[in-house]
C-alpha positions in Angstrom: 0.0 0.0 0.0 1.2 3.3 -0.6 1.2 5.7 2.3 1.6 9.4 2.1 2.3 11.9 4.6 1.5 15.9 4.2 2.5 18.8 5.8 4.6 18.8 9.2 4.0 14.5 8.8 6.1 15.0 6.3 8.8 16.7 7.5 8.8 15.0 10.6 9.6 11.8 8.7 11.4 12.8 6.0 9.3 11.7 3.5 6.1 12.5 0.9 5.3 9.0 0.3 6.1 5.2 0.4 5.3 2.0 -0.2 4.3 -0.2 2.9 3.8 -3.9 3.3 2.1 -4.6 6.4 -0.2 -6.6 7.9 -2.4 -4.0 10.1 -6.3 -4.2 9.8 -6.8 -1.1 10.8 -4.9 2.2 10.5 -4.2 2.1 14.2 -2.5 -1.0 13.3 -1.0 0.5 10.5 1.0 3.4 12.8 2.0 0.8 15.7 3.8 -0.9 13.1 5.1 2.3 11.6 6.2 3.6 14.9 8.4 0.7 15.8 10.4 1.1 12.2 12.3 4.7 13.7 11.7 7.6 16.0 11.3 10.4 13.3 8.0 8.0 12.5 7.2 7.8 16.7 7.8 11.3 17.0 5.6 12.0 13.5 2.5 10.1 15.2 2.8 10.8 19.2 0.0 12.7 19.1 -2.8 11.5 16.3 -5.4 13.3 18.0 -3.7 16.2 15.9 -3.6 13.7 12.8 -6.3 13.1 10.2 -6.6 10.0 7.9 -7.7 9.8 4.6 -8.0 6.0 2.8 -8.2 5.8 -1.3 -8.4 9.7 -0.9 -11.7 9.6 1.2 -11.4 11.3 4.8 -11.7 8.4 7.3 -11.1 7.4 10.8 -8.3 6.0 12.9 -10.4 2.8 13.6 -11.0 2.1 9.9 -10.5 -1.2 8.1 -7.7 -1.7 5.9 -8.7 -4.0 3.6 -8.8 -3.6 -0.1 -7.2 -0.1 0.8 -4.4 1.1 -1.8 -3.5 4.5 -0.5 -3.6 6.2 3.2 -2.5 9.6 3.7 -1.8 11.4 7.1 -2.3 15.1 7.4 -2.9 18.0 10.0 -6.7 19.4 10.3 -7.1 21.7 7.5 -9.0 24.9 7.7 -9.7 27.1 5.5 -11.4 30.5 4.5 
């Protein structure tokens, strides 16, 4: 799956995107795993209450099922005027 990261996510780990293998059901899952890989990823998802999800470019929730799921993205709340 590919998994892309926007805004401070990204700088915090260095990276716009990658492709993941994994094993996670949900995207909880997903960023245990991902946090265990290095701290620039721990320190990218400490908090996700300040994180939002998208899956297959549809806003979703942390909780969410990953199957069938080709792209998640993690980004800060937008706003916007």
């Amino acid at each position: 799956m590919n998994v892309v990261y926007f805004a401070w996510v990204r700088e915090r780990i260095g990276l716009p995107q990658e492709a993941v293998q994994t094993q996670a059901a949900t995207v909880n899952d997903l960023i245990a795993e991902l946090v265990t890989r290095e701290d620039r990823y721990a320190a990218a998802f400490a908090d996700t209450s300040a994180l939002r999800v998208a899956l297959d470019q549809e806003l979703s929730h942390f909780d969410a099922p990953l199957d069938g799921v080709k792209e998640v993205a993690f980004f800060p709340p937008m706003t916007g005027g």
